[in-house]
C-alpha positions in Angstrom: 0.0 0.0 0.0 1.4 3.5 -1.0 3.2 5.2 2.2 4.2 1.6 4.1 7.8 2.7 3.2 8.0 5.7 5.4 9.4 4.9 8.8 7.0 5.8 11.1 7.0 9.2 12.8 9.5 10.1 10.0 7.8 13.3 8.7 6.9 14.1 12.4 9.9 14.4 13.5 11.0 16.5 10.4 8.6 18.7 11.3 10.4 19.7 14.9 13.9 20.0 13.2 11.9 22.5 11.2 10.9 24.3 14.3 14.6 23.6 16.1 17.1 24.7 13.8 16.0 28.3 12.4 16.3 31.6 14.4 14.5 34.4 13.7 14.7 38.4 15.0 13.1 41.9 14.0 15.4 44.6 14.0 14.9 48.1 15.4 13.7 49.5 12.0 11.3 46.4 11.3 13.0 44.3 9.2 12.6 40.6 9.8 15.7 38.1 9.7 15.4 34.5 9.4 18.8 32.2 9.7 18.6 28.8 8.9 22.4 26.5 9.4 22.6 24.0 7.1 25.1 21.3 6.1 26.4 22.8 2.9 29.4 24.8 1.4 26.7 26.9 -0.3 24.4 29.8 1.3 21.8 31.6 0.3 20.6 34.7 0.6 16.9 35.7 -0.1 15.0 39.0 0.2 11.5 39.4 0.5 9.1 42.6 -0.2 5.8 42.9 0.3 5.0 44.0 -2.8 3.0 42.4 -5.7 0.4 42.8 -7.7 -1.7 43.2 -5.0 -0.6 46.5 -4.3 -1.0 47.7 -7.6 -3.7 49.8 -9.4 -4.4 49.7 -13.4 -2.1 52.7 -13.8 0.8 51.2 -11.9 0.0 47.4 -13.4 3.4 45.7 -14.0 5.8 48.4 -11.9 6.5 45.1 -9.2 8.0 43.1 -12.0 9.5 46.2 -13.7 11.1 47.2 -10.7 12.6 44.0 -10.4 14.3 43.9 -13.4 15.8 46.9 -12.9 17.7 46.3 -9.8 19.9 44.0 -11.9 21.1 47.1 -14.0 23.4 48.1 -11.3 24.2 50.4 -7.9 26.8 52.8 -6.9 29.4 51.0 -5.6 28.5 48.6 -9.2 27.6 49.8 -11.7 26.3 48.4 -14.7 27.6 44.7 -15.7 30.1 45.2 -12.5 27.0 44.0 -10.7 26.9 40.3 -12.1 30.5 40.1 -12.7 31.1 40.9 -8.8 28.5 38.2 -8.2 30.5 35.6 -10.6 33.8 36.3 -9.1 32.3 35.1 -5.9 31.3 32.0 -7.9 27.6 32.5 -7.6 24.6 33.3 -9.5 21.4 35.4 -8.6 17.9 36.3 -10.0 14.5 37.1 -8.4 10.6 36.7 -9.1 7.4 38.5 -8.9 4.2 37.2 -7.9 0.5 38.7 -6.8 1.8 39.3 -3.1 5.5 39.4 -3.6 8.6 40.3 -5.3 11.5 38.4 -4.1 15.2 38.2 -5.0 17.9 35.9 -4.0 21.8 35.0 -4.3 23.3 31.8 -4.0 27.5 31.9 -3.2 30.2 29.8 -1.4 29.5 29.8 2.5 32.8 31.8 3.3 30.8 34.8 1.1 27.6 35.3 3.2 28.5 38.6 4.4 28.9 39.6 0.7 26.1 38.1 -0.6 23.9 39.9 2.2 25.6 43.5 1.7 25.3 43.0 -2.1 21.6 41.8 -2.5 20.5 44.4 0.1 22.3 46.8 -2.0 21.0 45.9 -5.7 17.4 45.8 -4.1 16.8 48.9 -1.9 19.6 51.0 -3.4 19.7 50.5 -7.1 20.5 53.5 -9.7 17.3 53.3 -11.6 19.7 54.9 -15.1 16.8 56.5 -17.3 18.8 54.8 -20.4 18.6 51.5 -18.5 15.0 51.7 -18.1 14.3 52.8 -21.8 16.2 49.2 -22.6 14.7 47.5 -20.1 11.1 48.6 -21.2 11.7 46.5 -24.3 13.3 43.0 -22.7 10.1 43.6 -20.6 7.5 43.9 -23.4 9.1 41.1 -25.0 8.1 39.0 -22.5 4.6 40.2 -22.9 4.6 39.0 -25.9 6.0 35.6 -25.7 3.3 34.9 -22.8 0.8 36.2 -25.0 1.9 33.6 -28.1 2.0 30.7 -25.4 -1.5 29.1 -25.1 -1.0 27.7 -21.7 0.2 31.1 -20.2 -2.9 32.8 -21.8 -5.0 30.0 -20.5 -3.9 30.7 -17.1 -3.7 34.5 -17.4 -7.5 34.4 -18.7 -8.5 32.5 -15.8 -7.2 34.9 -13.1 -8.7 37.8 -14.6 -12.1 36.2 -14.8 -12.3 34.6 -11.0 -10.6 37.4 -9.3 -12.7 39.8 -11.4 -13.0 43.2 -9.8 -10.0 42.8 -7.5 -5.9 43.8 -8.3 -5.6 40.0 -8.9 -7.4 39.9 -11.7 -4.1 42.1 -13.5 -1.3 40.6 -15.3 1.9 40.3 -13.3 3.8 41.3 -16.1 1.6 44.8 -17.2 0.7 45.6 -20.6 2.7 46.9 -23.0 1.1 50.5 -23.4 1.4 51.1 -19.7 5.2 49.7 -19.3 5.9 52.3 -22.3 5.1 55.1 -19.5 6.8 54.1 -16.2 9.6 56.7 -15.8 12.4 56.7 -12.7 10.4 58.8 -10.6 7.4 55.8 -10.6 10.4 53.4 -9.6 11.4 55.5 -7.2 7.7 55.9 -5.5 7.7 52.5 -5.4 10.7 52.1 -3.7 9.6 54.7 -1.2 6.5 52.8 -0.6 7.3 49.2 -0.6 11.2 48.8 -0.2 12.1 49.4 3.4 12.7 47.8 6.9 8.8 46.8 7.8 7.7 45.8 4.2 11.4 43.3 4.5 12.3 40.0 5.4 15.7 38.7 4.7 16.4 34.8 4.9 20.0 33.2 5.0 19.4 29.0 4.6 22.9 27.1 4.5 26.7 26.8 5.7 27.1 30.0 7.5 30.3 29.6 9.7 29.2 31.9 12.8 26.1 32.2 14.8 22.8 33.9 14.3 24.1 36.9 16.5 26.6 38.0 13.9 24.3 37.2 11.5 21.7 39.0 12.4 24.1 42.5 13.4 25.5 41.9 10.0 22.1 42.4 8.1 20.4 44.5 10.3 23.1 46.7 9.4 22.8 46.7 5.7 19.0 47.2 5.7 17.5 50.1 4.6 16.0 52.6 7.3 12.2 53.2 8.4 10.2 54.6 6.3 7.2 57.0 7.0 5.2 55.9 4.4 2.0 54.9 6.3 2.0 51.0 6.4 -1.3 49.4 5.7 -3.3 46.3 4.6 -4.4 46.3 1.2 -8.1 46.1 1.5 -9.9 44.2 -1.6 -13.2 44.6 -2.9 -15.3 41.8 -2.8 -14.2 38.9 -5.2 -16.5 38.5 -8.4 -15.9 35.6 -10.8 -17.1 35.8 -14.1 -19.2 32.4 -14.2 -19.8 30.6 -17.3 -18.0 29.5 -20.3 -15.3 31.7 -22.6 -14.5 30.6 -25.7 -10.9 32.2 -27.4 -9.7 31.3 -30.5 -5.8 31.6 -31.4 -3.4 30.2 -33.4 -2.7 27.0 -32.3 -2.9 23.5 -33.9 -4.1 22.1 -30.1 -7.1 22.2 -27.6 -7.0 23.6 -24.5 -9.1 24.4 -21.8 -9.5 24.6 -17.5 -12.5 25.3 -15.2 -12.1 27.0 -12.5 -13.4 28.0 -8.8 -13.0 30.9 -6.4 -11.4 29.7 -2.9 -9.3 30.6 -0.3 -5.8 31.0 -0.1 -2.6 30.3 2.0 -3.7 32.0 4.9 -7.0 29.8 5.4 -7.6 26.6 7.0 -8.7 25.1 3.7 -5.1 25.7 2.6 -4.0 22.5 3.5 -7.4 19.9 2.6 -7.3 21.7 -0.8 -3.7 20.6 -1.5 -4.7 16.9 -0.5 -7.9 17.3 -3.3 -5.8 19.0 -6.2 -4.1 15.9 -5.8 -6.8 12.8 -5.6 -8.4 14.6 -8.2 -5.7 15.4 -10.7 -2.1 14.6 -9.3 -0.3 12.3 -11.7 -1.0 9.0 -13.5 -3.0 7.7 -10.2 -5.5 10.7 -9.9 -9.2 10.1 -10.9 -8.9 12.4 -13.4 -6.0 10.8 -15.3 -7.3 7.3 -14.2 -11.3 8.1 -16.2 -10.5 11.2 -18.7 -7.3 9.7 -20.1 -6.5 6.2 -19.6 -10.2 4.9 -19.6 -11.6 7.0 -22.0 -9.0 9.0 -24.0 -10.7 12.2 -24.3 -7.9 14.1 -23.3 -3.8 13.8 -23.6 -3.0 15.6 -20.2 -5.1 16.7 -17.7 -4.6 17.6 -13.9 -5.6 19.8 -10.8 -3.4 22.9 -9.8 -4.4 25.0 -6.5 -3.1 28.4 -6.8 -2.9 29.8 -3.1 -2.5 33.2 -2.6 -2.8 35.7 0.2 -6.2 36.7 -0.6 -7.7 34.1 -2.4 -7.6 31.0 -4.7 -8.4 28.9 -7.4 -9.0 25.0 -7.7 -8.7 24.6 -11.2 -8.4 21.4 -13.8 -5.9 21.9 -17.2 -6.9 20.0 -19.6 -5.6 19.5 -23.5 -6.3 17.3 -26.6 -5.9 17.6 -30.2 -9.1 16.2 -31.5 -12.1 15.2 -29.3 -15.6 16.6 -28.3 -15.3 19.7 -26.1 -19.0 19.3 -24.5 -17.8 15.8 -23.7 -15.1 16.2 -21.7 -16.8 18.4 -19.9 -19.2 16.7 -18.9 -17.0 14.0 -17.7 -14.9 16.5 -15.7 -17.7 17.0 -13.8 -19.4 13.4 -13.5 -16.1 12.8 -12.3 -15.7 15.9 -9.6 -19.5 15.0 -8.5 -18.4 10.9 -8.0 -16.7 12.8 -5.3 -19.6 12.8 -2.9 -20.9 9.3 -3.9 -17.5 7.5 -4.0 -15.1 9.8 -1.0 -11.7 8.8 -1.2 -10.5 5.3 0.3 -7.5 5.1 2.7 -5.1 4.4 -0.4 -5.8 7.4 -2.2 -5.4 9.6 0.9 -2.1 8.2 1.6 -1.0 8.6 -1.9 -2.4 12.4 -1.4 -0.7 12.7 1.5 2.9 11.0 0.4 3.0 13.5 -2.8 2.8 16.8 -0.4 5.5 15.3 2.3 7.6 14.5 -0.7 7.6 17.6 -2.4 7.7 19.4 0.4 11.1 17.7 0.7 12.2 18.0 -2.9 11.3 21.8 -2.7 14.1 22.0 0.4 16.9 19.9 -0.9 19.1 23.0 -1.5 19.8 25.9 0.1 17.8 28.3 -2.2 15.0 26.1 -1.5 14.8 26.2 2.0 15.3 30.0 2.1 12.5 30.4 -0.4 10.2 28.1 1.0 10.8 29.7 4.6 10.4 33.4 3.3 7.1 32.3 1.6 5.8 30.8 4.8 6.5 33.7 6.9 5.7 36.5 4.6 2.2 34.7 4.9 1.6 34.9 8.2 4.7 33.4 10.3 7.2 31.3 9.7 6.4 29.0 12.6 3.7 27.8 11.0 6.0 26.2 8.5 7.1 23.5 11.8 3.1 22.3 11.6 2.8 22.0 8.2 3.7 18.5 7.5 1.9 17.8 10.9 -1.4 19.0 9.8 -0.8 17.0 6.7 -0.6 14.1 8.3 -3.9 15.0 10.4 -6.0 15.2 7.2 -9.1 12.7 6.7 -11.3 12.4 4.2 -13.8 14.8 5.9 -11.5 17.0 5.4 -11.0 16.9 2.4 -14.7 16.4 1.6 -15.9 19.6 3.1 -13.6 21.7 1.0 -15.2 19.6 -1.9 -18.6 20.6 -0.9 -17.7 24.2 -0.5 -16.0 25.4 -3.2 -16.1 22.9 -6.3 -19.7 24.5 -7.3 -20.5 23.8 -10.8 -23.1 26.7 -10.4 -20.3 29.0 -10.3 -17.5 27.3 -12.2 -15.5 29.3 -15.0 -14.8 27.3 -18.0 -12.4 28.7 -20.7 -11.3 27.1 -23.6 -8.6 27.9 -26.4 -9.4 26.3 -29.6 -7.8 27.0 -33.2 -8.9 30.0 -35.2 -8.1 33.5 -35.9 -7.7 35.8 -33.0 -9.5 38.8 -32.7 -7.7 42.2 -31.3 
């Protein structure tokens, strides 16, 4: 039976080393730093802003992203290209990614560099030169990307399905802008945004891996190198009230393949449903051995891949099922999608599937922390959330699921009533 070969208590104790071996602190200004020792010549470094698309408004859509892009272009002390080439003499490598909540950015070195790798991220991110002839350039590596997400059917699938369930909320925006609006964004809008979002109590700075000295020195270290308080008025981001577009969509574009997802409004990272709605995504439609899989493809072929992705955010989620073919009848296979989602309630899960459920989160959870970068993402993630101590009950109250669980957050939120089905098909694409 799936899951016999995990010692027992194996994932439990994990957990507690999760809670034992990190230290955290909050400097004077705000800033939060997490250390996390590790057995590994490698550290990294990641910093955290709490600033995503979220906090943006349809004049300011894409400036998260933009700005972080442009950090890379260089600081003072190094300037231009000296930047990466000061990172590669130190033989390691950095990047950074935006999301709806957050924009983080991160550098991976030898151990013995931790102290540079902490003064230089802290540098590129809060302190970068913003050259107006760097952000002309960087306009057009930006609106490039626009463009290849927009040629990219599964991209546009999943851009189309944000904006119509988080309808009438920031969510609902591209994270990369559109093109017209990142044609506008001048230094002093990077700058703003600095002002507003870049400081000590919008910060959290994580260092996962070999660092040879205690959390003490640490912790002076980067407190030191953080940018100062800011005045700007810190405040939650209220929403207005989440209003999916319900129904079907139907785009044509030019592709030679189907595809299509249906999707439904639900909560995000910071609910309790978090966790039973990670367990369903993958009963329903994680891997070979989900229902899905088992009845759309392998028993019936009306699909080539299909499965389940939860998308968990601060505000809000969606439970949604990709699907694509190249031939087959749309109306079909979504009917079946349903029939199948509905056999929920007559048929719950049995004891193997939850197991299997259950095994798939434990082991990515371990997969996603088997480098340093890993750990220090997945304990800024946690923590800008909510708190990182939650991260030592996560694989806990995996383990504590049941198929009640799991059931309730069925009932509640996969509501074919107000379901959002879009579909790309081939044909010409209107403007």
């Amino acid at each position: 039976m799936p899951g016999e070969v995990i010692p027992p208590g194996f994932y439990k104790g994990m957990a507690e080393n999760l809670y034992n071996f990190h230290s955290k602190t909050i400097s004077p200004a705000g800033g939060k730093i997490i250390l996390k020792h590790l057995d590994s010549p490698l550290v990294a470094v990641n910093l955290w802003s709490l600033a995503g698309v979220k906090n943006e408004s349809p004049s300011t859509n894409g400036i998260s992203h933009f700005y972080e892009h442009m950090v890379f272009k260089g600081t003072d002390n190094y300037p231009g290209n000296l930047l990466a080439r000061k990172v590669q003499a130190l033989g390691g490598y950095f990047n950074a990614g935006t999301s709806l909540d957050t924009t983080d950015f991160y550098i991976v070195v030898p151990a013995e560099f931790w102290k540079e790798a902490i003064e230089i991220l802290t540098e590129m991110v809060c302190r970068p030169l913003f050259s107006p002839t760097d952000i002309e350039q960087e306009k057009l590596v930006v609106i490039q990307e626009i463009h290849i997400d927009q040629d990219d059917p599964e991209e546009r699938l999943t851009t189309l399905l944000h904006q119509k369930v988080f309808a009438n909320t920031p969510y609902e925006m591209p994270i990369l802008g559109k093109e017209e609006r990142i044609r506008s964004f001048t230094r002093a809008d990077l700058l703003e945004h600095q002002r507003r979002f870049y400081h000590a109590s919008n910060l959290a700075l994580i260092v996962a891996g070999g660092v040879p000295v205690g959390a003490e020195e640490v912790f002076q270290w980067a407190e030191e190198r953080f940018p100062p308080a800011s005045d700007w008025e810190q405040r939650d981001f209220s929403f207005p009230a989440f209003a999916p577009k319900k129904g079907e969509f139907l785009v044509p574009m030019d592709v030679k393949r189907r595809y299509g997802v249906v999707g439904f409004l639900c909560p995000g990272i910071q609910d309790e449903a978090f966790y039973p709605l990670q367990l369903l995504s993958l009963i329903v439609g994680g891997g070979i051995g989900s229902r899905l899989n088992l009845k759309l493809r392998e028993e019936k072929k009306l699909v080539d891949i299909i499965q389940a992705n939860y998308f968990y955010y601060q505000k809000a989620g969606i439970f949604a099922i990709f699907y694509s073919y190249m031939d087959g009848n749309r109306e079909e296979i979504e009917f079946t999608i349903q029939q199948e989602l509905q056999r929920l309630f007559s048929d719950p899960p049995g004891q193997g599937e939850i197991i299997r459920g259950k095994n798939l989160l434990k082991s990515g959870f371990s997969h996603a922390v088997e480098t340093t970068w890993g750990w220090a993402e997945v304990l800024g993630r946690f923590d800008l959330a909510g708190n990182v101590d939650y991260l030592a009950d996560y694989l806990l109250r995996i383990d504590r699921l049941k198929v009640e669980d799991v059931m309730k957050v069925a009932e509640l939120y996969l509501n074919f009533k107000k379901a959002t089905w879009i579909s790309i098909y081939p044909g010409e694409e209107k403007n």
